[in-house]
C-alpha positions in Angstrom: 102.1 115.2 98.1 98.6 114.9 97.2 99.7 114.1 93.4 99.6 109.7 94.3 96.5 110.3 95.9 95.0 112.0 92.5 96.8 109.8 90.3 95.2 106.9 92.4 92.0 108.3 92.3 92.1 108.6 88.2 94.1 104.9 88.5 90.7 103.8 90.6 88.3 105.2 87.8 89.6 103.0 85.0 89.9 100.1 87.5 86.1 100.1 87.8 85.3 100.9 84.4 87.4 98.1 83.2 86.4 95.4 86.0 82.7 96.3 84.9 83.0 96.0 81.0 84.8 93.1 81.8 82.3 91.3 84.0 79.1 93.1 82.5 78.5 95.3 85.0 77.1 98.6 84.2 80.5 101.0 83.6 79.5 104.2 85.0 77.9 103.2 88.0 80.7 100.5 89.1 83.2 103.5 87.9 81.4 106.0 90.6 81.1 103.5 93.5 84.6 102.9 93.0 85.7 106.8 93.5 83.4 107.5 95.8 84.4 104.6 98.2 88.2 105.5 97.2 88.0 109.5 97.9 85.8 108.6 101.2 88.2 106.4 102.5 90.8 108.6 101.9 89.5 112.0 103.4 88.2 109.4 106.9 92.1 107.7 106.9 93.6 111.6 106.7 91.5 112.8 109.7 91.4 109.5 111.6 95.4 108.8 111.1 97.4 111.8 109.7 95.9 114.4 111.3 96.5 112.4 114.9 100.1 111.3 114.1 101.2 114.6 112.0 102.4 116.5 115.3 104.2 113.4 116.6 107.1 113.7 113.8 109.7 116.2 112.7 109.0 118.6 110.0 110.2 117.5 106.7 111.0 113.8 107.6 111.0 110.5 105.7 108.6 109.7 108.5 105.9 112.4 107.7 105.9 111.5 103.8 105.1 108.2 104.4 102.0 108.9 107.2 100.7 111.4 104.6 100.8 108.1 102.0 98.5 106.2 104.8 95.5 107.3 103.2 96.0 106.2 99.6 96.8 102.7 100.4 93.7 102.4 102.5 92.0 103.9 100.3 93.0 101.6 97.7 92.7 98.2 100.2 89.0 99.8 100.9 88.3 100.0 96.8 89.8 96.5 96.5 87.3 95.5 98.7 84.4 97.3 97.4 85.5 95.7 94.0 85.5 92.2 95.2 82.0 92.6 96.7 80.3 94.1 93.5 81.8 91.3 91.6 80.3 88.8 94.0 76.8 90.8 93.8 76.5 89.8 89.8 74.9 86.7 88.8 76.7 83.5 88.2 76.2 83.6 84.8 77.3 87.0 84.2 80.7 86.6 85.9 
């Protein structure tokens, strides 16, 4: 289950990179603030959400996929986020 949360993560990585080569940002710093805020939000969404809500369904249910896929899409609505405001942080001319 953890394989769309690693894919996302690598997914993130190139996401950063690119947005910063593209902008003229520097690439490996944009590329780490990106995982970091990605892998964060993901391990504080799994102990704030899943963990909670994991007792409340049956075992091997539709249901318990999907709550263990919470993380990864706030994760990624966090690192959309995080991209939009280092974009903004660049000066006019660079963007």
């Amino acid at each position: 289950m953890l394989f769309l949360a690693k894919l996302c993560g690598i997914l993130t990585l190139v996401w950063f990179y690119m947005t910063a080569k593209n902008h003229g940002g520097p690439l490996i710093n944009w590329s780490v603030i990106g995982l970091i805020g990605y892998w964060l939000t993901w391990w504080l969404s799994k102990m704030l959400i899943v963990v909670p809500l994991a007792g409340m369904v049956t075992q091997h249910s539709v249901t318990e996929f999907l709550i263990t896929q919470l993380p990864v899409l706030v994760g990624l609505a966090a690192c959309y986020l995080i991209r939009k405001k280092l974009i903004a942080s660049l000066p006019a001319a660079e963007q």
